[in-house]
PLY file of the C-alpha trace (Angstrom):
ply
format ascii 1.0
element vertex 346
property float x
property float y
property float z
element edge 345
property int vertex1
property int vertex2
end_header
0.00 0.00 0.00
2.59 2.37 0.86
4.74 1.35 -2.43
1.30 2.49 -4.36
0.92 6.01 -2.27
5.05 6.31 -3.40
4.04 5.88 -7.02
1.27 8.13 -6.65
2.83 11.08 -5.36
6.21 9.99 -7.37
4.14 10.43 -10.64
4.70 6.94 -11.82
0.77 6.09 -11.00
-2.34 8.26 -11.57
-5.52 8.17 -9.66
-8.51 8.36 -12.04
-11.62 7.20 -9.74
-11.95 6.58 -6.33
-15.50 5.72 -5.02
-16.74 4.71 -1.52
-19.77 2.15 -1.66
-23.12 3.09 0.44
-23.66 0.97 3.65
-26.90 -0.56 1.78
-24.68 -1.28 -1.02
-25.69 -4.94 -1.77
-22.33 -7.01 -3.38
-22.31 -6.68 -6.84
-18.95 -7.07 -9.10
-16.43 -4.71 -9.54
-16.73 -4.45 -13.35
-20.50 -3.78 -12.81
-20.43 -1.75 -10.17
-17.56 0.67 -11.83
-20.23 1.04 -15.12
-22.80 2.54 -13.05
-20.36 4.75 -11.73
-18.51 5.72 -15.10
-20.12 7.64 -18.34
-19.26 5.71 -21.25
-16.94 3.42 -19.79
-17.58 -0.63 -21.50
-17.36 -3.68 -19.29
-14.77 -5.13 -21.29
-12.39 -2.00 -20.55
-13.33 -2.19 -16.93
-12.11 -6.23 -16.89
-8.66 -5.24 -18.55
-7.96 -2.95 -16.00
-8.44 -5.42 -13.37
-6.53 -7.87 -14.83
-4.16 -5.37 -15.21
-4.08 -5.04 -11.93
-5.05 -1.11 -12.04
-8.91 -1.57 -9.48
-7.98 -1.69 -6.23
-10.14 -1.89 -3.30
-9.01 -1.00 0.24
-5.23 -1.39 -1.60
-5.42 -4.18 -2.59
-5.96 -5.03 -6.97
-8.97 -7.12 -7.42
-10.06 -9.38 -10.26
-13.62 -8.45 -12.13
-15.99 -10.71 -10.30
-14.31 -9.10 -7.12
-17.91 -8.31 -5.24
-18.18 -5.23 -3.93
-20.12 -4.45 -0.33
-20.81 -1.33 1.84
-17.96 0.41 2.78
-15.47 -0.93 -0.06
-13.16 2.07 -1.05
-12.92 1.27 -5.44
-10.19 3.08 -6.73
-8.62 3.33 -10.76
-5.65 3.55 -10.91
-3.59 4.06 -14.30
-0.26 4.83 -15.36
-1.11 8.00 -17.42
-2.64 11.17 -15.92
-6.30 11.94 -16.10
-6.93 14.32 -18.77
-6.70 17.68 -18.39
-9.73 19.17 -16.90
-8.85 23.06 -17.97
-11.82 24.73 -19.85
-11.29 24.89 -23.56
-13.02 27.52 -25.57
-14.38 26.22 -28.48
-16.45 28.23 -31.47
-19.52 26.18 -31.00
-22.90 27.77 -32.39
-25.21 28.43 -29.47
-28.96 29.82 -30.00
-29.71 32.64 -28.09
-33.17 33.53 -27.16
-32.34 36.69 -25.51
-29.35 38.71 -23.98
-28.42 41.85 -22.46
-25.78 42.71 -20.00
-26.72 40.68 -17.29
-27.61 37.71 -18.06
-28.24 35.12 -21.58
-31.25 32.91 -21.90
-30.49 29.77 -24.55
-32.39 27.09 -26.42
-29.89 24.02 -25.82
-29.80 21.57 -28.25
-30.74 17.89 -27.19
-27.66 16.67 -28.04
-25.15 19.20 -26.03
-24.08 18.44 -23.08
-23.86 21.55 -20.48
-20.80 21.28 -18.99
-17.86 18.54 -19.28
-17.29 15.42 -17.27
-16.28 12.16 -17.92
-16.46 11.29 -21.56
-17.70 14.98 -22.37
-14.71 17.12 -22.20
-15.63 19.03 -25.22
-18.21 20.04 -27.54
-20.25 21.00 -24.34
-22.70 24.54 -23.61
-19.67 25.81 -21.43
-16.96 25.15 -23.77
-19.07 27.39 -26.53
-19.57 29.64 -23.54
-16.40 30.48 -22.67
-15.46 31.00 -26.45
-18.70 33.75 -27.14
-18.18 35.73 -23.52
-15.48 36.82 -21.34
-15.17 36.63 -17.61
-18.73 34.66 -16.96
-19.00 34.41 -13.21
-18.77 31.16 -11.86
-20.39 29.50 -8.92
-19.17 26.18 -8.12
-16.00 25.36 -5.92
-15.32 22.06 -7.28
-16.18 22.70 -11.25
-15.63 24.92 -14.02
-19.07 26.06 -14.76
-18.69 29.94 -15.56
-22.42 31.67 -15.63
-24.46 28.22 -15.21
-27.10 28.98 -12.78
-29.59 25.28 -13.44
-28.68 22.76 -15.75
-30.63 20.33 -18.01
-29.42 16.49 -18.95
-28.03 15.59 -22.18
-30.97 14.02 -24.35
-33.25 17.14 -23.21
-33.47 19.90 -25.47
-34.80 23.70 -24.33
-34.49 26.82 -22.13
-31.51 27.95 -19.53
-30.11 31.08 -17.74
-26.92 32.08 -17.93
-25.53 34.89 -15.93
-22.71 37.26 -17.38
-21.77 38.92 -13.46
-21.73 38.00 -10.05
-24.61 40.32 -8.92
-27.08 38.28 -11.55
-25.42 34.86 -10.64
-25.93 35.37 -7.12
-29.69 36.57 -7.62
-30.78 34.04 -10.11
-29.25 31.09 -7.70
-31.64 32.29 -5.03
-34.57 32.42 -7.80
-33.97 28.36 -8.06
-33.08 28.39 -4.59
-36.01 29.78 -3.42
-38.57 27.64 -6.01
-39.47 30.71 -7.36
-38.42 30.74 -10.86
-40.86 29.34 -13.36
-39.96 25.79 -15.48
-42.17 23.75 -17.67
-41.18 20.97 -19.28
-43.21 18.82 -22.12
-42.63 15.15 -21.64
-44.18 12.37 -23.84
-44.38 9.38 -21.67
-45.12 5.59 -21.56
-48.78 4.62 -20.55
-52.33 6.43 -20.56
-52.31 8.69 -17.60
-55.31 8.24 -15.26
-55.54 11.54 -14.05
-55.80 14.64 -15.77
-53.29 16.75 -13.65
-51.65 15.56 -10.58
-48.73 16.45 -8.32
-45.60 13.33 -7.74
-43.97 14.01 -4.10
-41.10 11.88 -2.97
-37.08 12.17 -1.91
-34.59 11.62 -4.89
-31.10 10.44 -3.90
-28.76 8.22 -5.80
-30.20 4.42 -6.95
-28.11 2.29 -4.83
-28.80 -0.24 -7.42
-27.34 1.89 -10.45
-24.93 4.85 -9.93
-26.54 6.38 -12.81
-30.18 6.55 -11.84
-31.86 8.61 -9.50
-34.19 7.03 -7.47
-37.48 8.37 -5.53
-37.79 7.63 -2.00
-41.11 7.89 -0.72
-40.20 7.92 3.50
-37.66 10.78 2.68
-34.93 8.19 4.34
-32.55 8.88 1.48
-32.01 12.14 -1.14
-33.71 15.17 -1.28
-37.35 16.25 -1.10
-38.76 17.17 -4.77
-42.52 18.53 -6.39
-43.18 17.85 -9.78
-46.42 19.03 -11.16
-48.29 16.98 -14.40
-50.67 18.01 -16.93
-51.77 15.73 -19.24
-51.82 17.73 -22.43
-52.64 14.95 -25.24
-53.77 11.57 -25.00
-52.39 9.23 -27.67
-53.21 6.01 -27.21
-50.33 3.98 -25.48
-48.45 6.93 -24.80
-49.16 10.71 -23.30
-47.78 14.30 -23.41
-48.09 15.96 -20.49
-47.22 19.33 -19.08
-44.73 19.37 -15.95
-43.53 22.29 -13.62
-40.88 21.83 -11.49
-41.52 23.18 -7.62
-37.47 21.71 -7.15
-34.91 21.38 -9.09
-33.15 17.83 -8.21
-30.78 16.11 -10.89
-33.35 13.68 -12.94
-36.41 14.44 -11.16
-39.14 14.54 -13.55
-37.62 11.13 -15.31
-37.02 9.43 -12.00
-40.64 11.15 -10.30
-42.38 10.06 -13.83
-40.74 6.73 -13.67
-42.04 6.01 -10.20
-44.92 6.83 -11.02
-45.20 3.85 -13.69
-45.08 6.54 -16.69
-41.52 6.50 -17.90
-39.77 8.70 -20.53
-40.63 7.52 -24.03
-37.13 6.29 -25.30
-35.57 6.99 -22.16
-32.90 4.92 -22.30
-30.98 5.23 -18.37
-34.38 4.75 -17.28
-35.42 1.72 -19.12
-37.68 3.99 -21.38
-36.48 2.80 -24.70
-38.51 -0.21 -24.03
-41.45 -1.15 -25.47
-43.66 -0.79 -21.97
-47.23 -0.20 -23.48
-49.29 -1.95 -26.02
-49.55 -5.21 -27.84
-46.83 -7.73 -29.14
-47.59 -7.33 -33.10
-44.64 -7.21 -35.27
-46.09 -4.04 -36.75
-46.30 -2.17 -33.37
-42.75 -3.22 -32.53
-41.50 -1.97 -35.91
-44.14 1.37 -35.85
-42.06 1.78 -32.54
-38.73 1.54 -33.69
-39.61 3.76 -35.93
-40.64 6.35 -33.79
-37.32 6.14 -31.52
-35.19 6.71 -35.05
-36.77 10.00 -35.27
-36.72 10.72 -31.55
-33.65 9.44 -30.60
-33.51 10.25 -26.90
-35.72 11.71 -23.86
-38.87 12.64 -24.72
-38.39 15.66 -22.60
-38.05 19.80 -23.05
-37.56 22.34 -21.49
-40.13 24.26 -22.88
-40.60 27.41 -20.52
-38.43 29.63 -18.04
-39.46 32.49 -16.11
-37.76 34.70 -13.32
-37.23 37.93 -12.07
-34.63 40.04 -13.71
-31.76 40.73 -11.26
-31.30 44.52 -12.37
-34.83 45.35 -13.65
-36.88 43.94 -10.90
-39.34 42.97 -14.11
-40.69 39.63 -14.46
-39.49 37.35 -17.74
-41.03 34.63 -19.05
-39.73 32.90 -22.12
-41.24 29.93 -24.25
-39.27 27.89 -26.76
-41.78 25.63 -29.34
-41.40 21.99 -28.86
-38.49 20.70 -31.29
-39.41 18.93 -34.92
-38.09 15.86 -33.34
-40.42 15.53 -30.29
-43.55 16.84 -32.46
-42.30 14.10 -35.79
-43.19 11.08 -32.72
-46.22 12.86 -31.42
-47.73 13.33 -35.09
-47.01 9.75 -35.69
-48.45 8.61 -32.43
-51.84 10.51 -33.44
-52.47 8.51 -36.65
-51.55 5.26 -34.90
-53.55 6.09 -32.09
-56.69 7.26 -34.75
-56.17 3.82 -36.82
-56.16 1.73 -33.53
-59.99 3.20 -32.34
-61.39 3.25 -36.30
-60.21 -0.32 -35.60
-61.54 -1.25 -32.52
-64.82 0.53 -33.29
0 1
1 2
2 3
3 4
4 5
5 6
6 7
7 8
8 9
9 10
10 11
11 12
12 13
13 14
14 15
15 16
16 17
17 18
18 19
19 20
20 21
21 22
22 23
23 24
24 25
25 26
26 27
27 28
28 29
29 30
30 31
31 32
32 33
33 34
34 35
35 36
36 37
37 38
38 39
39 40
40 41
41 42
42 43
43 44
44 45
45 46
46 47
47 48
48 49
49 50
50 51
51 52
52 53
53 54
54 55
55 56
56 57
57 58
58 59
59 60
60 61
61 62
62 63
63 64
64 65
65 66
66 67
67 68
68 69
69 70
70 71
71 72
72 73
73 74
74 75
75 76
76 77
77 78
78 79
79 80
80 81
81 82
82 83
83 84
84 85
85 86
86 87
87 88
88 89
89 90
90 91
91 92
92 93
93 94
94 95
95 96
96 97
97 98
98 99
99 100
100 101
101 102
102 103
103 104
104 105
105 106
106 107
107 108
108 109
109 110
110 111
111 112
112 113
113 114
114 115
115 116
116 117
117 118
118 119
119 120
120 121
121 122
122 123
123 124
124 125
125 126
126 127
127 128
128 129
129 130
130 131
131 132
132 133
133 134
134 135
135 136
136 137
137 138
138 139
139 140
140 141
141 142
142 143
143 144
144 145
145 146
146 147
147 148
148 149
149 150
150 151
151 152
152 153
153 154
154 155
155 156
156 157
157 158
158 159
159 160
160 161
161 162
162 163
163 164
164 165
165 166
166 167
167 168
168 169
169 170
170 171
171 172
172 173
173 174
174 175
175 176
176 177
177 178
178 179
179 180
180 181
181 182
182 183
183 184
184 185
185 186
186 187
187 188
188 189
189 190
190 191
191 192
192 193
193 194
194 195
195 196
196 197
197 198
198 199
199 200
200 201
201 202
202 203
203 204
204 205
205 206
206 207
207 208
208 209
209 210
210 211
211 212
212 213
213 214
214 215
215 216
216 217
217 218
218 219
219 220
220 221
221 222
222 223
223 224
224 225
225 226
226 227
227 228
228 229
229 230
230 231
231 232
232 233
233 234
234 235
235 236
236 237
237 238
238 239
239 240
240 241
241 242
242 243
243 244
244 245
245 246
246 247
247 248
248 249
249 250
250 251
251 252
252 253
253 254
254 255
255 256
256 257
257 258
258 259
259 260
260 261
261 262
262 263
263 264
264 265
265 266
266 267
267 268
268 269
269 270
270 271
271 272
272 273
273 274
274 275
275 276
276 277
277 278
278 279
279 280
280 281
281 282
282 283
283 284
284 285
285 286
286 287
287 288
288 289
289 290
290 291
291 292
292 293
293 294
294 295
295 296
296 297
297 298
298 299
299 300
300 301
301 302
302 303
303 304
304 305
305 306
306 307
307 308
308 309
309 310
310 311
311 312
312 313
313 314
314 315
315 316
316 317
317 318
318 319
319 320
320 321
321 322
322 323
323 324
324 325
325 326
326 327
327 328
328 329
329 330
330 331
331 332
332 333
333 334
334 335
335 336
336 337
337 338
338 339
339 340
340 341
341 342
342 343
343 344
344 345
């Protein structure tokens, strides 16, 4: 162990991951248990490096079926650094619904990712950021996020703040802080709701089953307490758009509240969404399905409005952004099927 630490601070080793399994975490292999921690990291890749010798838990390597149980400390280690984590300014297009000299509201596109991480060091909102404005204020100790007040995940298109100065970053923060900003998404979903409009209540923390999930937890023993409002704007058949406002802003909440709930994301695939979860077995359905994922490759979900309170003005803004061609090409197809299926059945 102490040879290792020598290495480490020597140079000759690099730490890339170190993790710290939950008390309730139940054992589960190494190579399993590192993908739910990882973005975009394979199994196979995960197996070399044990048999490389480079995942060690409490110091000592492990081979991939190693199980891992509360309390384990999982660490990567590699013989190259991890790479560089210094913002890189990049000329990225970025649509801009509005902007003046405190602050920038966006349309993101579904595909950008906000700000890097693991697996997204470029290409991301921040990277195009830093390139179109100077000296964006930033308010997190641990990352480089210059001007990001909220974020939205990758796979979810639509509207966020940015803040060009410290005075607006500090005033918009206690907007969201305070629930008092406005967000509504639009969300296609699995299932025919019951209700017409209904609220989903219950603590979101970490899945202890899969680092990648959120989870809801009903008793509040675990996570954070989260609101999320629905509307169910269009029936279609095996599938819904609804209408949700956010009373908190957790990481995942609407897909992990919505999944709870039994309604998950159409073609959500972290969530088990881009499964066939409503309707019949026909070979036609499957396919008419399929089809409908091509053209919607990802979350059913947008971020369709955002209001707040200027920080300078004192005036209230509300902006709108229409629902993208992608979202509406499923939802047009979903309406014929859905017509066909009661001319059918009728």
């Amino acid at each position: 162990m102490e040879d290792l630490e020598d290495k480490i601070e020597n140079g000759e080793l690099h730490e890339h991951y170190k993790f710290v399994a939950d008390k309730g975490q139940e054992p589960l292999r190494v190579d399993k248990y590192l993908m739910n921690f990882i973005e975009n990291a394979t199994r196979n890749k995960i197996q070399l490096a044990a048999k490389a010798g480079n995942i060690l838990v409490d110091g000592e390597a492990v081979k991939p079926n190693y199980r891992v149980k509360g309390g384990d400390e999982v660490r990567v280690i590699l013989t190259y650094p991890p790479r560089d984590s210094e913002l890189i300014a990049e000329d990225i297009d970025i649509d801009i619904v509005y902007e003046d000299d405190d602050l920038i509201v966006v349309n993101k596109a579904q595909e950008m990712v906000v700000h890097p991480g693991h697996g997204n060091y470029s290409g991301t909102l921040v990277n195009a950021l830093k390139f179109h404005f100077d000296n964006l204020p930033d308010n997190s100790k641990d990352l480089d996020r210059p001007g990001l007040v909220h974020r939205i995940d990758k796979g979810t298109s639509g509207l966020l703040v940015i803040a060009k100065n410290e005075l607006a970053m500090a005033h918009l923060a206690k907007q969201f802080f305070d629930k008092t900003s406005e967000r509504e998404y639009i969300a296609i979903v699995w299932g025919d709701i019951e209700e017409e409009e209904g609220t989903i209540e219950g603590h979101i923390g970490r899945s202890l089953k899969n680092r990648m999930r959120m989870a809801v937890y009903p008793d509040g023993e675990v996570g954070k307490s989260a609101i999320t409002h629905y509307k169910v704007i269009e029936r279609l058949g095996y599938v819904t758009m609804i209408s949700c406002r956010l009373e908190t802003g957790r990481t995942h909440q609407i897909r992990a509240h919505l999944k709870h709930i039994g309604h998950t994301l159409f073609n959500d695939e972290r969530y088990g969404g881009d499964k066939i979860l409503k309707g019949t077995t026909f070979t036609n359905y499957r396919q008419f399905v399929q089809n409908c994922m091509k053209i919607l490759p990802r979350q059913a979900l947008h971020a369709r409005t955002l209001g707040f309170v200027h920080p300078t003005t004192g005036k209230y803004m509300k902006f709108e952004t229409p629902i993208p061609e992608d979202m509406m090409g499923v939802v047009e197809k979903w309406r014929v099927y859905s017509k066909n299926r009661t001319l059918e059945e009728e």
